[in-house]
N, C-alpha and C positions, 0 to 999 in steps of 0.2 A: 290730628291737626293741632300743634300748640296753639294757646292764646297767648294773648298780648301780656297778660301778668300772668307769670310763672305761676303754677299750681303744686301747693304745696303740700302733699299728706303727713298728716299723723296721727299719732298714736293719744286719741281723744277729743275732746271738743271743742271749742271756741273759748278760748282765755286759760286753756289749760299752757303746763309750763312748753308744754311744745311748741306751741302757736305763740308764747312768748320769744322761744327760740328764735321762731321761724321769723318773726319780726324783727330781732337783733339782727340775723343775720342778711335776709331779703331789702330791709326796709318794709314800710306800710303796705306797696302796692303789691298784695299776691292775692290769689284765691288757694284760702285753705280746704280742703279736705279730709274732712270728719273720719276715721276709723277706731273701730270696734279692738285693733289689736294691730300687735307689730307687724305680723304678719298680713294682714292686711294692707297695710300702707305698702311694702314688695308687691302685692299683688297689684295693687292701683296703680303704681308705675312700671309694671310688665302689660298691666293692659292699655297703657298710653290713658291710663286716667289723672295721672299725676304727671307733671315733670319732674319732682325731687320729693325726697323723703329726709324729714328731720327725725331723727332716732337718737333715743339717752344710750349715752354707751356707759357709761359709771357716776358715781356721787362720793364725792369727798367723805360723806360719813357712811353710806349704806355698801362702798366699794362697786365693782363690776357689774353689770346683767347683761348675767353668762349667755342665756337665749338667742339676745342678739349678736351675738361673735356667730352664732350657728348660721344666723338668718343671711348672713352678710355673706357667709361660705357656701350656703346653697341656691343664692339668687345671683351673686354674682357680679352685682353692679358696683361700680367703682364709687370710690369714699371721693369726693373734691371740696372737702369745706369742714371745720370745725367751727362751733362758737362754748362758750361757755355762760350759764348763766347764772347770778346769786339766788339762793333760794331763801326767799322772802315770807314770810308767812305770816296773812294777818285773822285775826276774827271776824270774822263779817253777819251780819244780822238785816234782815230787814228795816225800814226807817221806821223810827219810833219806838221799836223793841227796846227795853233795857235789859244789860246782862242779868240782874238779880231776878229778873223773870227766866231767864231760861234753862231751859232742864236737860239737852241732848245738845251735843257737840258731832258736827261727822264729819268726815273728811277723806283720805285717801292713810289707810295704816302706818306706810312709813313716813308722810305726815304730819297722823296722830305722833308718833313715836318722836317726830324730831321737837314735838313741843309738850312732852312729858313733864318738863319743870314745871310749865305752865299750870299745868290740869290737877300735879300733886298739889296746889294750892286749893284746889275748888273740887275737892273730891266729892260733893254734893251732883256732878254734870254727868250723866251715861253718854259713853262715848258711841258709836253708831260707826262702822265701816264700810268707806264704801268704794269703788274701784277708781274714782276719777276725782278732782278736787274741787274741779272746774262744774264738774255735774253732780257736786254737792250744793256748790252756790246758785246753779240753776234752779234746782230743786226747790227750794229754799223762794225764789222768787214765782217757781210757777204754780206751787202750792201753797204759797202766801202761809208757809210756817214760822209761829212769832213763838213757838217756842224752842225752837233749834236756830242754833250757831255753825257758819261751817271756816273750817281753815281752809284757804286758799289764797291765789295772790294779788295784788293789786288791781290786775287787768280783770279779773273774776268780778271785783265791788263795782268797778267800772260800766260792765258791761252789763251785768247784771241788776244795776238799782242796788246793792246793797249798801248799808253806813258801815264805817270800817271802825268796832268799838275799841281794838284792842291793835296797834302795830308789833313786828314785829317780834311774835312772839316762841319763835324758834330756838332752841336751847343753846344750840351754835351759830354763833352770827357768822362764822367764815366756810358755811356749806356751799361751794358749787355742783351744777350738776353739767358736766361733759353732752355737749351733741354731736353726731356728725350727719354730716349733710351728703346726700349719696343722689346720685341721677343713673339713667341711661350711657352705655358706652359712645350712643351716637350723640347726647348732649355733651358729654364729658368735655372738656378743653384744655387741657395741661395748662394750670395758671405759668405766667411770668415768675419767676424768683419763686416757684418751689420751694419749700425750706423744711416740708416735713410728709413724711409717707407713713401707713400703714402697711404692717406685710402678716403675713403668714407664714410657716413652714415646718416641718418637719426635720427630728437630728436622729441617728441612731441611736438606739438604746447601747451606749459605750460609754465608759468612762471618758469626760471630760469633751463629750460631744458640743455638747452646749457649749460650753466656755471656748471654746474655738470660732465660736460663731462670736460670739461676746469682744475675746478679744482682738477681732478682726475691726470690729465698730471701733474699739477703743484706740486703735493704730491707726485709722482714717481719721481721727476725730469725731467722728460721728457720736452724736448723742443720744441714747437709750432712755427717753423719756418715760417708757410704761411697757412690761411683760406682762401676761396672762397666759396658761396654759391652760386647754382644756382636753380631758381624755377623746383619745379618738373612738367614735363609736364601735364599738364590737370589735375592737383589734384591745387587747392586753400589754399595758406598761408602752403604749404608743401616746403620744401629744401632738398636737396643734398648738405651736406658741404664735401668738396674738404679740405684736413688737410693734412699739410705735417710738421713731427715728428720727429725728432733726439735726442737720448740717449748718455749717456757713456756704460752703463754695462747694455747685452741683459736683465738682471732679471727686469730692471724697465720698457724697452718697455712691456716684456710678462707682467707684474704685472698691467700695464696699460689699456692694452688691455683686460685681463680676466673682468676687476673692470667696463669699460665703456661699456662692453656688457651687463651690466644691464639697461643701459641708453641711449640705440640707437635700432635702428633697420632697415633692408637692408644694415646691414654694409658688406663693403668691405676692403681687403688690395690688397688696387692697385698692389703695391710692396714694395719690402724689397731691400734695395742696399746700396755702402757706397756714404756717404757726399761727394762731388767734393771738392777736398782741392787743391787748387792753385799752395801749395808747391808741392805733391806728384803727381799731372795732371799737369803739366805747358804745357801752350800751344805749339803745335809741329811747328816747322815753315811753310809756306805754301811753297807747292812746288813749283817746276821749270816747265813750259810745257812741257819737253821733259821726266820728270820723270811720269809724269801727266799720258801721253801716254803707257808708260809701265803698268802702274798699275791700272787703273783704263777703265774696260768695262763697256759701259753705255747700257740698256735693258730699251728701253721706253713703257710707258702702254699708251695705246691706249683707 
């Protein structure tokens, strides 16, 4: 039985960047859904425990994860939504902590890694690893530790009571990190004005297989925003390219699509959705704790 606010899983806890996502893209009013792993979150919405899943499909600086191209081909559920979000990263401490007290830094590795600059300054800090960024600032709040820092993102200080001592301290200020947004085939809804799909498929192993597929797109117009190949399980010098397509006017996606089913095979459409455009999605502000509380019931998978 759906509820009245979409139910949203992912991959982590309450203020992690997914629930960030999830809020750029939804708005305020959802119920998120705590999970343990990617997998997870597919399972929550094949048990009608979720209505959508918000999933990182790549980062600007860390590239692809691969895993979920797999998860996406064995579950099955159609892609209707991207968003994209800045990745922000500040240092957070409990109130009253100052930095020249503290001695341990944690966070989530890639991170640690994206604020390396940072840390080579303060090489006196042991770093601490840990799998979520969002459940290092919890941490941090439920065991009242005044001598650990953790990186995470604004909504983490927010939600969690932390002071934020340090903004901004990520090496790359122009990292984003890619989501897409995936549901059930019976919520799915082909939006209005489509403008960009995900596909799958398969070319022969022949000379110049590929690039027939390639220049079929480039004779429609069609635009080849991102490839990914990944090896096909236990078949040799086989691929699954990962293709993601954007048009002006639907007749050159369809005209595309008819002409390269000559030239693939185990082809899929992931999904059909429109383009995240910056101007028309501007990011929503992050909330307030106390608004946080209203809107948002957390349902952990176990």
């Amino acid at each position: 039985m759906k509820t009245e606010r979409p139910r949203v899983a992912i991959q982590g806890i309450r203020a992690s960047f997914h629930e960030e996502a999830a809020l750029r893209y939804f708005g305020e009013n959802i119920e998120t859904v705590e999970c343990n792993s990617f997998k997870q979150t597919f399972e929550a919405l094949q048990n009608k425990e979720a209505d959508y899943v918000v999933m990182a499909i790549e980062n600007s600086i860390a590239g692809s994860i691969l895993p979920n191209y797999s998860l996406m081909m064995s579950y099955s559920f159609p892609v209707v939504g991207e968003v994209y979000v800045p990745i922000q990263l500040h240092l957070m401490a409990l109130p009253g902590v100052r930095f020249d007290d503290v001695k341990y830094v944690t966070s989530h590795p890639i991170a640690i890694r994206q604020c390396i600059d940072f840390f080579d300054e303060y090489p006196r800090l042991q770093i601490v690893e840990s799998n979520d960024t969002a459940a290092c600032a919890k941490r941090i709040r439920d065991e009242q530790l005044t001598d650990t820092v953790a990186i995470a993102n604004a909504l983490a200080a927010q939600l969690y009571g932390l002071d934020v001592l340090e903004r901004r301290i990520e090496s790359n200020k122009l990292n984003f990190t890619r989501f897409l947004i995936l549901t059930t085939h019976e919520n799915a809804r082909k939006k209005t004005g489509a403008n960009k799909a995900s596909l799958c498929f398969q070319v022969n192993n022949e000379v110049g297989a590929l690039a027939k597929v390639l220049n079929i797109f480039a004779h429609e117009n069609v635009n080849m925003s991102k490839i990914q190949s990944m090896p096909v399980l236990g078949k040799r010098n086989e691929y699954n390219f990962y293709v993601d397509i954007e048009w002006g006017e639907t007749r050159q996606f369809d005209n595309a699509i008819k002409q390269i089913l000559k030239y693939t095979h185990n082809f899929n459409i992931l999904g059909e959705y429109l383009k995240y455009e910056e101007d028309t999605q501007a990011p929503k502000p992050a909330p307030s704790p106390e608004s946080t509380k209203r809107y948002i019931t957390v349902r952990k998978i176990e």
